[in-house]
N, CA, C and O atoms as a DFTB+ gen file, in Angstrom:
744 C
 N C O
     1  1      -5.725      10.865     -38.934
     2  2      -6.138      12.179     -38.494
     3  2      -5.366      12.541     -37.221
     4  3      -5.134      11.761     -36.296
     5  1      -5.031      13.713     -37.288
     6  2      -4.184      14.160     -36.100
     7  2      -4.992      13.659     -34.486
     8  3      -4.563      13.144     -33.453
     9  1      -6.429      14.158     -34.981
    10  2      -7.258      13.619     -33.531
    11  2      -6.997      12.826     -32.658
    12  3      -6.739      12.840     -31.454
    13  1      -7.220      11.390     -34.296
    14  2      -7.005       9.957     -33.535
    15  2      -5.638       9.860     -32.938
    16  3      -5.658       9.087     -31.980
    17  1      -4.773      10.235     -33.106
    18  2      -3.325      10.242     -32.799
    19  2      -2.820      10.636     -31.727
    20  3      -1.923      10.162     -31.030
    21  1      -3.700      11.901     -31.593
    22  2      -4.282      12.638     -29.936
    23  2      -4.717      11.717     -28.993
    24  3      -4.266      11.718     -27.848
    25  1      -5.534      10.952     -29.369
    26  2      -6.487       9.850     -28.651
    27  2      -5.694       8.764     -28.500
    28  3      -6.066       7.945     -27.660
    29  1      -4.598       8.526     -29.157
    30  2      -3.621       7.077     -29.163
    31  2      -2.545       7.879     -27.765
    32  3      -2.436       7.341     -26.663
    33  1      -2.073       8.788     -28.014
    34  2      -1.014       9.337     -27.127
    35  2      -1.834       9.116     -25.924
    36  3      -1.660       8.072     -25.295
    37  1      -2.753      10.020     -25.510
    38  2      -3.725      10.150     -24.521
    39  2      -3.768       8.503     -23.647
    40  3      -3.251       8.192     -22.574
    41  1      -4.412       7.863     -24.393
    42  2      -4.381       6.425     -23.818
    43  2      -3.240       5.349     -23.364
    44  3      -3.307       4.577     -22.408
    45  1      -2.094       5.512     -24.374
    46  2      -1.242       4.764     -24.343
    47  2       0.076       5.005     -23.626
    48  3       0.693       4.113     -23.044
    49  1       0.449       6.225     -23.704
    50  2       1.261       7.133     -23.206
    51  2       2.115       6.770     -21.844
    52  3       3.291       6.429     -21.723
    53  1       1.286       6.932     -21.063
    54  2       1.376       6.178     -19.693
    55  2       1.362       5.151     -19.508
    56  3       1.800       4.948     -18.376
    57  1       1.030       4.076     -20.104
    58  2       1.412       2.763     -19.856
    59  2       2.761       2.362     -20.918
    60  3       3.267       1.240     -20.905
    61  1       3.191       3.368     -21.736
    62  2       4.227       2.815     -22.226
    63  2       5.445       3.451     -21.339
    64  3       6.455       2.781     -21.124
    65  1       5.280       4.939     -20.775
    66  2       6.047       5.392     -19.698
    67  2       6.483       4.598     -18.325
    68  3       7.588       4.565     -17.783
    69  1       5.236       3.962     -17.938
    70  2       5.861       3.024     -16.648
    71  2       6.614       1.869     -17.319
    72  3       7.785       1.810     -16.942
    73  1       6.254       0.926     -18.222
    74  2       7.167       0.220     -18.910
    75  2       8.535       0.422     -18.799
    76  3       9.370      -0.206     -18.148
    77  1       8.677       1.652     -19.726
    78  2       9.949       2.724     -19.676
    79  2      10.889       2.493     -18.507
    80  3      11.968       1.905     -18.441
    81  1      10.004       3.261     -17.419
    82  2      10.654       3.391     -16.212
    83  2      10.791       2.147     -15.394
    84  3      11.661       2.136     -14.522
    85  1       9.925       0.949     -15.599
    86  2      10.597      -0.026     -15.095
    87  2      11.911      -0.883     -15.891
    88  3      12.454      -1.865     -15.383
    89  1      12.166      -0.491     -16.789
    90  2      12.948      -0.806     -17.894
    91  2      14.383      -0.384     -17.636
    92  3      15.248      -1.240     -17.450
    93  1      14.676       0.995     -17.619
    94  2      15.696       2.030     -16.966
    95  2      16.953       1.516     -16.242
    96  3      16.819       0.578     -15.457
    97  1      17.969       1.973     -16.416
    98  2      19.327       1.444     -15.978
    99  2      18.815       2.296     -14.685
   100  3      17.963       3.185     -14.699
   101  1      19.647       1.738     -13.412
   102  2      19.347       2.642     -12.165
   103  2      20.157       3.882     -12.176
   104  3      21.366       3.847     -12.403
   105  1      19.634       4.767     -11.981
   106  2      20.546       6.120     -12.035
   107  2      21.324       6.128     -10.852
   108  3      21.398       5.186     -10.064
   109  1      22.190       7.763     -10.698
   110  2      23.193       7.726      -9.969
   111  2      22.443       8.173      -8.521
   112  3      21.237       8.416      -8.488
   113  1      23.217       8.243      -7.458
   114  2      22.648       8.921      -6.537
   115  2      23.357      10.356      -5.878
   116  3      24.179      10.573      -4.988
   117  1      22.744      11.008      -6.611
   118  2      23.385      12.307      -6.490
   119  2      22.167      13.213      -8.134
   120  3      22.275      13.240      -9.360
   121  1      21.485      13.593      -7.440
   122  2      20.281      13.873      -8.460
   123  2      20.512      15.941      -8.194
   124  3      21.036      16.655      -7.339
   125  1      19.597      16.204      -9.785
   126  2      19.823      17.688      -9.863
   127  2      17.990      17.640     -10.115
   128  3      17.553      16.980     -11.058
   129  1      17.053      18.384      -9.200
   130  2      16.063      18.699      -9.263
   131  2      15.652      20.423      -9.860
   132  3      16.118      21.541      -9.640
   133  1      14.668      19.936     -10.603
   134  2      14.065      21.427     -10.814
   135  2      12.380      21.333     -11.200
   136  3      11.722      20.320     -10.962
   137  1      11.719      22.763     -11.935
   138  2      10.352      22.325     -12.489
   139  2      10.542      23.427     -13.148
   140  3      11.288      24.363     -12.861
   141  1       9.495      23.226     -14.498
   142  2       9.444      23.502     -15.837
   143  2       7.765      24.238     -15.750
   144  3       6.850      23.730     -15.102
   145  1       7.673      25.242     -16.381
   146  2       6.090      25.691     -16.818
   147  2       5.854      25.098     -18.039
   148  3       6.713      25.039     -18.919
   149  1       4.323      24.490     -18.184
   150  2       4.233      24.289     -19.301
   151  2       2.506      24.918     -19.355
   152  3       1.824      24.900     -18.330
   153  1       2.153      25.260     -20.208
   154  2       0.325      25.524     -20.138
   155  2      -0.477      24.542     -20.501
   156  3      -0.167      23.802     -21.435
   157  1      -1.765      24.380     -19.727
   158  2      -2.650      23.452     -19.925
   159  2      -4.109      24.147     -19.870
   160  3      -4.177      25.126     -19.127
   161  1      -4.824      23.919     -20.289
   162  2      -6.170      24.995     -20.205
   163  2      -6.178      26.939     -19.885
   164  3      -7.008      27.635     -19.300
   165  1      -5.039      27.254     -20.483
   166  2      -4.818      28.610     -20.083
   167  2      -4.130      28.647     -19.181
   168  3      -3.688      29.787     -19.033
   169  1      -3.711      27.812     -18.298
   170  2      -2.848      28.320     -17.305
   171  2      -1.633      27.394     -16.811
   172  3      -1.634      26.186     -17.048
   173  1      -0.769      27.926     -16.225
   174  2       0.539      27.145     -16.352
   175  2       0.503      26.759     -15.561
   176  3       0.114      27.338     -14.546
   177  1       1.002      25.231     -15.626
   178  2       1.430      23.989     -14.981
   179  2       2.377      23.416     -14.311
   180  3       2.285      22.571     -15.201
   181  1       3.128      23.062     -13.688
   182  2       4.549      22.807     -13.320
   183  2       5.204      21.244     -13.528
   184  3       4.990      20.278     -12.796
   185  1       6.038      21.284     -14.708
   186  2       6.845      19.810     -14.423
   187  2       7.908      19.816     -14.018
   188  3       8.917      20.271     -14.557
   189  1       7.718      18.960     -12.330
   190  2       9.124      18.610     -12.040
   191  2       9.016      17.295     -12.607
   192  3       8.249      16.391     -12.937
   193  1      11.106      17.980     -12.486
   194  2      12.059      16.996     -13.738
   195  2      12.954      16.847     -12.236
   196  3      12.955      17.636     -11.291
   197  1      13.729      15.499     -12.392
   198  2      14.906      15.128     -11.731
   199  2      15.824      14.472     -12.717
   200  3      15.394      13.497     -13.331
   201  1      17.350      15.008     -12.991
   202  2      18.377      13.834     -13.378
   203  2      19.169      13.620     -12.643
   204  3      19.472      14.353     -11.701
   205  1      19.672      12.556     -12.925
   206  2      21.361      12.843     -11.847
   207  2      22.456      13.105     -12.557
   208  3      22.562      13.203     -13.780
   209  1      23.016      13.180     -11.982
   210  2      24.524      14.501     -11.923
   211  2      25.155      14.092     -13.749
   212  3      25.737      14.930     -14.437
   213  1      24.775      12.292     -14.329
   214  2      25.146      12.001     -15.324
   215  2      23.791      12.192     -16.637
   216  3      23.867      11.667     -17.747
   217  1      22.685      13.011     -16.184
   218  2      21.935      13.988     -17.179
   219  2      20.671      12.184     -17.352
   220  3      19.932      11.949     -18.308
   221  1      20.789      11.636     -16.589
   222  2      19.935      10.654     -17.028
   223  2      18.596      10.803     -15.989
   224  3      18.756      10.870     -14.770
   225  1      17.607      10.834     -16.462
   226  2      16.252      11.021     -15.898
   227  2      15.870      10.556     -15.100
   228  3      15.388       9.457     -15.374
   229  1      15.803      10.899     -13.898
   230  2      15.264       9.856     -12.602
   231  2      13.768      10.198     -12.432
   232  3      13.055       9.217     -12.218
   233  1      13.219      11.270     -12.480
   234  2      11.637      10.603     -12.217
   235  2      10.994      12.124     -13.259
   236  3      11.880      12.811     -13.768
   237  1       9.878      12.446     -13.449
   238  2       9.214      13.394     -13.767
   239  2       7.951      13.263     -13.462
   240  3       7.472      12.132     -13.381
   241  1       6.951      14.728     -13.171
   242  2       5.691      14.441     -12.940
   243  2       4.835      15.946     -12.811
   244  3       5.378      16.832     -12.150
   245  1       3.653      16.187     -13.374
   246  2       3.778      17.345     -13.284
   247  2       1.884      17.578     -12.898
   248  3       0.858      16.927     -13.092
   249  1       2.237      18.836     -12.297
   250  2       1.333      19.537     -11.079
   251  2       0.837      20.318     -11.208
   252  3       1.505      21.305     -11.517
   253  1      -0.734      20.507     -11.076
   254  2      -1.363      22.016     -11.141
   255  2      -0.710      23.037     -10.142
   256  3      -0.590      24.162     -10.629
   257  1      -0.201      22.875      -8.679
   258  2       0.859      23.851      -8.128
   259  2       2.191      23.348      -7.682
   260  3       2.741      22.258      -7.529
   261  1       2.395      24.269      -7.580
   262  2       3.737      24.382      -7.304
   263  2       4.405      24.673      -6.171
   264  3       5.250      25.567      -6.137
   265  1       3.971      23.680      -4.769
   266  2       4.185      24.196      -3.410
   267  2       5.228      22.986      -2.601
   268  3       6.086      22.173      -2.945
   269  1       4.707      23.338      -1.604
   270  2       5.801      22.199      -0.698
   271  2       4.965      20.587      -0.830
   272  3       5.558      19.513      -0.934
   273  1       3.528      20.765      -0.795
   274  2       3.185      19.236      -1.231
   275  2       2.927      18.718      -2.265
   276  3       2.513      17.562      -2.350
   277  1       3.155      19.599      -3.380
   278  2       3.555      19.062      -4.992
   279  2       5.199      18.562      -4.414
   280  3       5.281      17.334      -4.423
   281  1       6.054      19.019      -4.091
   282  2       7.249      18.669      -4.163
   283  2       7.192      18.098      -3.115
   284  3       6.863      19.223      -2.741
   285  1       7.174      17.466      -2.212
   286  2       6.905      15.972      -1.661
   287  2       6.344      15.185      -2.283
   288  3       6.902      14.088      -2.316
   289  1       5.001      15.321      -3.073
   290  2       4.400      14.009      -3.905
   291  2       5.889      13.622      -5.252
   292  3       6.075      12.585      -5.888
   293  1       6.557      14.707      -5.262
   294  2       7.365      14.721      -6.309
   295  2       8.460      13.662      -5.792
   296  3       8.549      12.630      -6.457
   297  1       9.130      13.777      -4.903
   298  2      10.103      13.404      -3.922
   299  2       9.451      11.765      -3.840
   300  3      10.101      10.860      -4.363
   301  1       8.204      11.482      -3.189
   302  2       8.137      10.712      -2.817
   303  2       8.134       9.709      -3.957
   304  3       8.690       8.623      -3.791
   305  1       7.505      10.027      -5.170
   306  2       7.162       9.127      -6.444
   307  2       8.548       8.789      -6.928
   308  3       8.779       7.653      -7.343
   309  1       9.419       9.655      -6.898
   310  2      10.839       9.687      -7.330
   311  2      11.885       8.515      -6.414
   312  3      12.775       7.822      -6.906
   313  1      11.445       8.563      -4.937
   314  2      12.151       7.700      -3.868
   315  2      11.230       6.432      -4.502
   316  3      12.030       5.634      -4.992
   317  1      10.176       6.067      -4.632
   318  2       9.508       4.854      -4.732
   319  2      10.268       4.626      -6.173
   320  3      11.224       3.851      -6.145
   321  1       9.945       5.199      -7.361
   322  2      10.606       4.146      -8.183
   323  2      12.386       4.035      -8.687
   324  3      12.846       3.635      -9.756
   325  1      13.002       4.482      -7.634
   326  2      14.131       4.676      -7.464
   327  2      14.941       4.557      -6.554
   328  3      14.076       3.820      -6.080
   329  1      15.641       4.543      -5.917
   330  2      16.034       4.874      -4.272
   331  2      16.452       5.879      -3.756
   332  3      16.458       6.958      -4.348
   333  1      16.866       5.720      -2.599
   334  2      17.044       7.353      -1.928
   335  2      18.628       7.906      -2.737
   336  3      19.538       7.275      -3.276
   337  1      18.507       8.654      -2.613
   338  2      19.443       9.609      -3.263
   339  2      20.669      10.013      -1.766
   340  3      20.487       9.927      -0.552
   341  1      21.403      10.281      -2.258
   342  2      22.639      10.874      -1.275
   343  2      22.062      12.024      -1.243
   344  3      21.351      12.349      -0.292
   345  1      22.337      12.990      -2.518
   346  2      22.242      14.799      -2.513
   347  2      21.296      14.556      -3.146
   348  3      20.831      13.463      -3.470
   349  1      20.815      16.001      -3.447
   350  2      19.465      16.641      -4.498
   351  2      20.363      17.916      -4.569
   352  3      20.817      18.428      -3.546
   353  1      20.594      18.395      -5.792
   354  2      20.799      19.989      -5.654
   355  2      19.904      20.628      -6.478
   356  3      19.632      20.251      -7.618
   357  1      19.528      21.406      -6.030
   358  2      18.451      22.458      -6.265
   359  2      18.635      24.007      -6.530
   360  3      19.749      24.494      -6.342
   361  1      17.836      24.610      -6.856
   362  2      18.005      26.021      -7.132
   363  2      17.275      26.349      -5.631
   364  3      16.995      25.424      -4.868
   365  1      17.004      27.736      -5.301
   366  2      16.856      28.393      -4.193
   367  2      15.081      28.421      -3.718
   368  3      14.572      29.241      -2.955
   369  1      14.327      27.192      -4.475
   370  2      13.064      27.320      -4.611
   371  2      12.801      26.608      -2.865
   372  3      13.450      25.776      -2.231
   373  1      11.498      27.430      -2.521
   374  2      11.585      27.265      -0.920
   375  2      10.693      26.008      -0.743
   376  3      10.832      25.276       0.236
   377  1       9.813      25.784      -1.670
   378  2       8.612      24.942      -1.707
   379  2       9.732      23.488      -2.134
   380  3      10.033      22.840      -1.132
   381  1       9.900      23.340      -2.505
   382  2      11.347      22.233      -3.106
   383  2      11.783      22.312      -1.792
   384  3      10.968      21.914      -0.960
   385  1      12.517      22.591      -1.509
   386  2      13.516      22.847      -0.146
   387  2      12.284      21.883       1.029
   388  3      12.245      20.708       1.392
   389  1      11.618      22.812       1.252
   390  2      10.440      22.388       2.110
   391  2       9.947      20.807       1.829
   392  3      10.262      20.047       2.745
   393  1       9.504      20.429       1.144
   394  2       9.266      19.112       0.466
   395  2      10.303      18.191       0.366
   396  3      10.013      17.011       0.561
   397  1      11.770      18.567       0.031
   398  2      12.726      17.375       0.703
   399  2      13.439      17.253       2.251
   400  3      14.035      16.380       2.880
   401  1      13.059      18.503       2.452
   402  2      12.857      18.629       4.528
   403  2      11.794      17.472       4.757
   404  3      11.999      16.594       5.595
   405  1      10.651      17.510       3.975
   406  2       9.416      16.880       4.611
   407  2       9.989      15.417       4.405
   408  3       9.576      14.694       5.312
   409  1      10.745      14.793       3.577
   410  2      11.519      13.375       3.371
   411  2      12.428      13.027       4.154
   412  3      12.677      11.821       4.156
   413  1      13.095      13.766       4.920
   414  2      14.417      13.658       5.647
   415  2      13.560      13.425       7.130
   416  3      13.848      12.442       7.813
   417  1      12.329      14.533       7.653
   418  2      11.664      14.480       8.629
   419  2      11.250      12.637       8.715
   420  3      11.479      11.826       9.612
   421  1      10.642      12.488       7.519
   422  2      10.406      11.141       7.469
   423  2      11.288       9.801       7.896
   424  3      11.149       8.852       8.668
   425  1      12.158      10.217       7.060
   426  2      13.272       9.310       7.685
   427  2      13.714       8.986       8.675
   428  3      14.041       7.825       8.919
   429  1      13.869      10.381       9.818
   430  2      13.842      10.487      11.012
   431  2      12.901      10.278      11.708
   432  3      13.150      10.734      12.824
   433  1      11.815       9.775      11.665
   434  2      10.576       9.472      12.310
   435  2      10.772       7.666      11.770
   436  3       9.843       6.999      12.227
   437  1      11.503       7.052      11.150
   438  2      11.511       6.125      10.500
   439  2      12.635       5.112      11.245
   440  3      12.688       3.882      11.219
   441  1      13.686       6.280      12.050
   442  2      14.823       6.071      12.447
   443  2      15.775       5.668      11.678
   444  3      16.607       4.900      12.162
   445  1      15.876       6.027      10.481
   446  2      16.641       5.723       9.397
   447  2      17.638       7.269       8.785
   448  3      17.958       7.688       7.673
   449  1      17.919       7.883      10.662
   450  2      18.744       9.283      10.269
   451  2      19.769       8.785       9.683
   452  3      19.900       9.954       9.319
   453  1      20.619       8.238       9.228
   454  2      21.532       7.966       8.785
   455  2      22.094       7.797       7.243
   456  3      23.187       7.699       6.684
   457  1      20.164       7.830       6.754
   458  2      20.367       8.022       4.839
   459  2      19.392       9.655       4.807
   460  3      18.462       9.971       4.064
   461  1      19.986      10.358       5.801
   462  2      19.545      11.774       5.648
   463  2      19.754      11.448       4.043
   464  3      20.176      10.444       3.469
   465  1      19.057      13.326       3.338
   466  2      19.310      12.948       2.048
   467  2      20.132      14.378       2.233
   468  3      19.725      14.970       3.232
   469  1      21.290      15.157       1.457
   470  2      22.227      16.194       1.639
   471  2      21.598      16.833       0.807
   472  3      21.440      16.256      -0.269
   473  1      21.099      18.006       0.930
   474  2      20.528      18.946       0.527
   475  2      21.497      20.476      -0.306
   476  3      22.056      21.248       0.472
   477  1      21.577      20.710      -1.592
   478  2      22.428      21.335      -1.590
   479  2      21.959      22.487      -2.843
   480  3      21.777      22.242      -4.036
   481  1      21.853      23.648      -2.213
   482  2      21.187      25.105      -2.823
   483  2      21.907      25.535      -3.609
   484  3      22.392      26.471      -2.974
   485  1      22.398      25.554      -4.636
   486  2      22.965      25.986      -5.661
   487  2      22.792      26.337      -7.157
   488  3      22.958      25.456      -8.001
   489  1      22.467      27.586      -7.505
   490  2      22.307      28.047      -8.678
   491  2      22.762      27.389      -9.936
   492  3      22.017      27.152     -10.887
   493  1      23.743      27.175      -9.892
   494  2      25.007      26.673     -11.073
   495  2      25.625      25.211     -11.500
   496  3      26.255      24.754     -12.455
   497  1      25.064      24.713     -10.192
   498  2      25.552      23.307     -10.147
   499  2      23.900      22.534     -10.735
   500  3      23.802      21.316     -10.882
   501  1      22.870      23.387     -10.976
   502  2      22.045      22.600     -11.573
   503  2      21.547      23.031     -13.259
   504  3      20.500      23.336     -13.831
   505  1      22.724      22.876     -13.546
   506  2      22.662      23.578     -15.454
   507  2      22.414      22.098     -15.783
   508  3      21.460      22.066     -16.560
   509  1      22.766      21.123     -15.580
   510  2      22.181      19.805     -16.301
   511  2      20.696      19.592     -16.351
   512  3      20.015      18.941     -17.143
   513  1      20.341      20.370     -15.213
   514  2      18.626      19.791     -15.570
   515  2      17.847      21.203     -16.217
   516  3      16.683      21.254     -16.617
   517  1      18.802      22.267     -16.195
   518  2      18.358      23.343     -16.787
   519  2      18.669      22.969     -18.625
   520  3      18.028      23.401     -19.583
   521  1      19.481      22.334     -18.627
   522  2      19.903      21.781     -20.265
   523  2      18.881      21.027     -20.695
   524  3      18.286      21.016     -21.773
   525  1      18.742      20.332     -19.609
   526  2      17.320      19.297     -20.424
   527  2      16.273      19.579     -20.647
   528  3      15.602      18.958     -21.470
   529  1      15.728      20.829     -19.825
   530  2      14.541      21.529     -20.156
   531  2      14.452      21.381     -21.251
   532  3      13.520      20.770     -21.774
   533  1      15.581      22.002     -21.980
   534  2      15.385      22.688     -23.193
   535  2      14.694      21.759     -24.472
   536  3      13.985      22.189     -25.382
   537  1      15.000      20.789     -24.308
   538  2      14.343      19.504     -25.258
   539  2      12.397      19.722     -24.826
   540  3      11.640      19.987     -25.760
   541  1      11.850      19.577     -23.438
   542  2      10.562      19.812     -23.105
   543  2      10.353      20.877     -23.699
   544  3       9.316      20.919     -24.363
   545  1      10.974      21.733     -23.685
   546  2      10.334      23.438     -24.454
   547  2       9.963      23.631     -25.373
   548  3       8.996      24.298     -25.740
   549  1      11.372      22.535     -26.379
   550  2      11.477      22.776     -27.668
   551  2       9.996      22.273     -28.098
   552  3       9.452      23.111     -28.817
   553  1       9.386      21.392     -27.905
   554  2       8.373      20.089     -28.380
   555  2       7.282      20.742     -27.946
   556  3       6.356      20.595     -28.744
   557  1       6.917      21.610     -26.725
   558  2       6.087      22.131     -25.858
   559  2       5.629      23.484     -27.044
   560  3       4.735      23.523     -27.889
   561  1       6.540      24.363     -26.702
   562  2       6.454      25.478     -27.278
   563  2       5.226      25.816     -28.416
   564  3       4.139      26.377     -28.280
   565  1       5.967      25.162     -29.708
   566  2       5.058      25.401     -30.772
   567  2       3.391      24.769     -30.664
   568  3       2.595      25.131     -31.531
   569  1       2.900      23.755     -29.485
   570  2       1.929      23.121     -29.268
   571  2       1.100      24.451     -28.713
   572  3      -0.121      24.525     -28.856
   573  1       1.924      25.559     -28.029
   574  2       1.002      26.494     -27.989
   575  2      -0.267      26.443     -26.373
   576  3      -1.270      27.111     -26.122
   577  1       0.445      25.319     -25.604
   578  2      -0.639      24.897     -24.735
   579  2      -1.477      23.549     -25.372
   580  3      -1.928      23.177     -26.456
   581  1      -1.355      22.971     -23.661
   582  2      -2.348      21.778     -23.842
   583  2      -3.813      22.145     -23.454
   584  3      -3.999      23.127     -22.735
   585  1      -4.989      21.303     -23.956
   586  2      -6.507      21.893     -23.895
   587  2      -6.890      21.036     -22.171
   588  3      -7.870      21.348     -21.494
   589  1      -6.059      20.165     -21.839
   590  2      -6.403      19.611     -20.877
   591  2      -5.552      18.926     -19.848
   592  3      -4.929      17.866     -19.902
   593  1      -5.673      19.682     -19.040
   594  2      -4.447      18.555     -17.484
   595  2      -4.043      17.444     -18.227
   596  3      -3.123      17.421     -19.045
   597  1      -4.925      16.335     -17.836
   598  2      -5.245      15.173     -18.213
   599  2      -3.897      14.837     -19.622
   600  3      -2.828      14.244     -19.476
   601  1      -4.479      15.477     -20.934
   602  2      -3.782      15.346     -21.918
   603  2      -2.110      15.779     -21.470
   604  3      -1.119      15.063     -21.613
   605  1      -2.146      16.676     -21.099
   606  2      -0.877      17.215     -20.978
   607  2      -0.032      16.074     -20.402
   608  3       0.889      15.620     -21.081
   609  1      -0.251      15.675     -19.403
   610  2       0.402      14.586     -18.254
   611  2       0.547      13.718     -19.380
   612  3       1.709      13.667     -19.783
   613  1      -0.214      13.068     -19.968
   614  2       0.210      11.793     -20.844
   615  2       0.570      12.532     -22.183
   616  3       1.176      11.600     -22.711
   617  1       0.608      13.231     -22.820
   618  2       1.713      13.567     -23.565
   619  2       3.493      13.838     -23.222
   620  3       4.500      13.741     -23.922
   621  1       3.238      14.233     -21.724
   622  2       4.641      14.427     -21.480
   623  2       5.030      13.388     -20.884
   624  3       6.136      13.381     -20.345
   625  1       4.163      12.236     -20.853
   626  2       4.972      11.145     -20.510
   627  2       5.657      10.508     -21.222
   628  3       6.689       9.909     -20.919
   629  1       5.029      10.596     -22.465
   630  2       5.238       9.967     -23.933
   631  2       6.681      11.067     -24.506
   632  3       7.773      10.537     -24.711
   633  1       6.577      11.883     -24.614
   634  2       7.939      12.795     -24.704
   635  2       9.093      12.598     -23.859
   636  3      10.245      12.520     -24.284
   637  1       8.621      12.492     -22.222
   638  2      10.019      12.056     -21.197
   639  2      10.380      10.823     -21.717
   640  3      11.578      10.665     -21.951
   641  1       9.406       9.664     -22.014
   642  2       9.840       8.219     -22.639
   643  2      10.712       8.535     -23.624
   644  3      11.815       7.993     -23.690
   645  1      10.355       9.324     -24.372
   646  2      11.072       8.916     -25.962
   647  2      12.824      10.075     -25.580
   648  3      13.899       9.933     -26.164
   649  1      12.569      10.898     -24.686
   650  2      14.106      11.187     -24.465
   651  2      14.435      10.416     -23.492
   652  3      15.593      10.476     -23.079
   653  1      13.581       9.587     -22.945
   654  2      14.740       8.441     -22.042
   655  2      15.690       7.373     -22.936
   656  3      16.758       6.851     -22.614
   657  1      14.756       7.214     -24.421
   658  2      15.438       6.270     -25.190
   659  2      16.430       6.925     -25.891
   660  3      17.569       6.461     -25.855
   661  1      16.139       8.141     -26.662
   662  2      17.622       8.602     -27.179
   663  2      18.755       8.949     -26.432
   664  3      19.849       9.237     -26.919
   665  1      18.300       8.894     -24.497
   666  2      19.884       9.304     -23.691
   667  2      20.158       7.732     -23.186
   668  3      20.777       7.500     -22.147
   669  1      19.445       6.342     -24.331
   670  2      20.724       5.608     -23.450
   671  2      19.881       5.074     -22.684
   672  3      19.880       3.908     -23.081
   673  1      18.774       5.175     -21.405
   674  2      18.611       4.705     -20.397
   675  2      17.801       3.441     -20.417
   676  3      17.277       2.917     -19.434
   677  1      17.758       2.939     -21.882
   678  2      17.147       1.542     -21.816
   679  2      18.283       0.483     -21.515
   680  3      17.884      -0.591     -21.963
   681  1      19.022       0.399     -21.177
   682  2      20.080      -0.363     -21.424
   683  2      19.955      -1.258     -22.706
   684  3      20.021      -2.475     -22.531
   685  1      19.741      -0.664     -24.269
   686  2      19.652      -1.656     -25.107
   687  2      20.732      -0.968     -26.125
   688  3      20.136      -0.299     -26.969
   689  1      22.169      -0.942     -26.287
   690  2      22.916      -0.413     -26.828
   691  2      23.124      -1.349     -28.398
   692  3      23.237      -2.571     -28.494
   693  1      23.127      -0.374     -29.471
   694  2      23.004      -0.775     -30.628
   695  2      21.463      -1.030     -31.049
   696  3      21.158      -1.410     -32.180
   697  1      20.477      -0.771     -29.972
   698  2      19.155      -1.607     -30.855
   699  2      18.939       0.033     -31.131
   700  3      19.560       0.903     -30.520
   701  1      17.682       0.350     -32.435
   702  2      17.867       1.673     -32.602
   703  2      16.169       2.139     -32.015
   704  3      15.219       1.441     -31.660
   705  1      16.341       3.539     -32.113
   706  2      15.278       4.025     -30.731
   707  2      13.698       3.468     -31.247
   708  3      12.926       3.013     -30.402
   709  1      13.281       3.557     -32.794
   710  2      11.989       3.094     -33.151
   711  2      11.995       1.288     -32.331
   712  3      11.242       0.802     -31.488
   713  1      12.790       0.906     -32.812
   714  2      12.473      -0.855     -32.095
   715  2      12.403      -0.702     -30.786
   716  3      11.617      -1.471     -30.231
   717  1      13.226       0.374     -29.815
   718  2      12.923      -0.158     -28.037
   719  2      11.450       0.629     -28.057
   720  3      10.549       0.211     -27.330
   721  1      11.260       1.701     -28.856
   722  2       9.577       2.217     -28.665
   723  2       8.606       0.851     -28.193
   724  3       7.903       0.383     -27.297
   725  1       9.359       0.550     -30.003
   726  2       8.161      -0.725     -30.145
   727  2       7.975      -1.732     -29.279
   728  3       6.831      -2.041     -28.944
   729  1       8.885      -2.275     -28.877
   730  2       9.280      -3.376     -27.641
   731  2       8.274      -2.432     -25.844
   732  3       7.890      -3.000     -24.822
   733  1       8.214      -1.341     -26.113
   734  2       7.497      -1.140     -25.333
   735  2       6.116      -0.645     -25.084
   736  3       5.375      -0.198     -24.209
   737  1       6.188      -1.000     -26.448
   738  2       4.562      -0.517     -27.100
   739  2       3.856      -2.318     -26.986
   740  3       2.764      -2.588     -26.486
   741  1       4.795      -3.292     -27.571
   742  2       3.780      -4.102     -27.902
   743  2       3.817      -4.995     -26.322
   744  3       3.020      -5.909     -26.111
C-alpha cells in the first residue's frame, strides 16, 4: 500500500541519508549555495541546497523560513559535516549573505581570520545549483505538496540520497545505484 511505503520513507529516510553523507567523497571547496520552495501543509517551505563548483552535493536542509538564522543553521550543518569552504557564491539573497557574515564573524571571534570564507554575489555563476533544482522539482511537483513538515524533511532526504548516488558521490564506481541503496539500507 502506498501508505505503508509513506511510513517506510518517513522512518528510514534519514538514517539512510546520514549514512549517505558519511559515506560521500569530500567535495570541492568552492561551493554554489541557493534554496528551493517546496509546500508542506499549504504553505511553502525552503530547501537550502549547496554543491560545489563540480555539481556534487555538499549539504541540504530545509526550513519553515527563510531568514538570516535559517541560513546560518544552514551554513553551520554544512561546515560540520564538511569543512570550511574557500568561496560560497550566491545569488543576491540578503538573508544568505547575512548568515555567511554570521560564519566569518565567527571565525573572527575564533581568531581563525585567516580561513575567512570569500563571499561572492553573483547571478550567473550559480546555474549549477540552479540545474539541480530541477531534479527536486521534477519529483516534488506532481506530489502536489507534502501533508507534513516532518514528512517532507525525510522524504527529501531520501530523494537528495538517491541523487547523491546517481552523481557518483559514493565513491563506489561500477557498483550499480539499487546495490549502494541497499548497502545503505541494510
Amino acid at each position: 500500500d502506498h501508505a505503508t511505503l509513506n511510513r517506510w520513507v518517513v522512518r528510514y529516510s534519514p538514517a539512510i541519508a546520514a549514512k549517505a553523507k558519511a559515506r560521500k567523497r569530500p567535495v570541492c571547496s568552492s561551493w554554489r549555495m541557493d534554496e528551493t520552495y517546496v509546500k508542506a501543509r499549504g504553505k511553502w517551505v525552503y530547501l537550502y541546497r549547496a554543491v560545489d563548483k563540480h555539481g556534487d552535493t555538499v549539504d541540504f536542509m530545509l526550513s519553515e523560513t527563510r531568514d538570516e538564522a535559517a541560513a546560518t543553521a544552514f551554513f553551520n550543518k554544512s561546515i560540520e559535516n564538511n569543512d570550511l569552504p574557500e568561496k560560497v557564491v550566491m545569488d543576491k539573497s540578503g538573508a544568505n549573505l547575512a548568515g555567511l557574515t554570521n560564519i566569518n564573524i565567527h571565525l573572527l571571534v575564533l581568531g581563525l581570520w585567516w580561513s575567512f570564507i570569500d563571499i561572492l554575489q553573483v547571478k550567473y555563476l550559480n546555474n549549477i545549483i540552479e540545474q539541480d533544482h530541477r531534479f527536486i522539482k521534477k519529483l516534488t511537483r506532481p506530489m502536489m505538496g507534502f501533508k507534513d513538515f516532518h514528512s517532507a524533511s525525510a522524504t527529501l532526504d531520501g530523494v537528495e540520497t538517491a541523487h547523491m548516488i546517481r552523481k557518483g558521490q559514493l565513491n563506489r564506481p561500477g557498483v550499480p545505484a539499487y546495490r549502494q541503496f541497499i548497502e545503505l539500507a541494510g
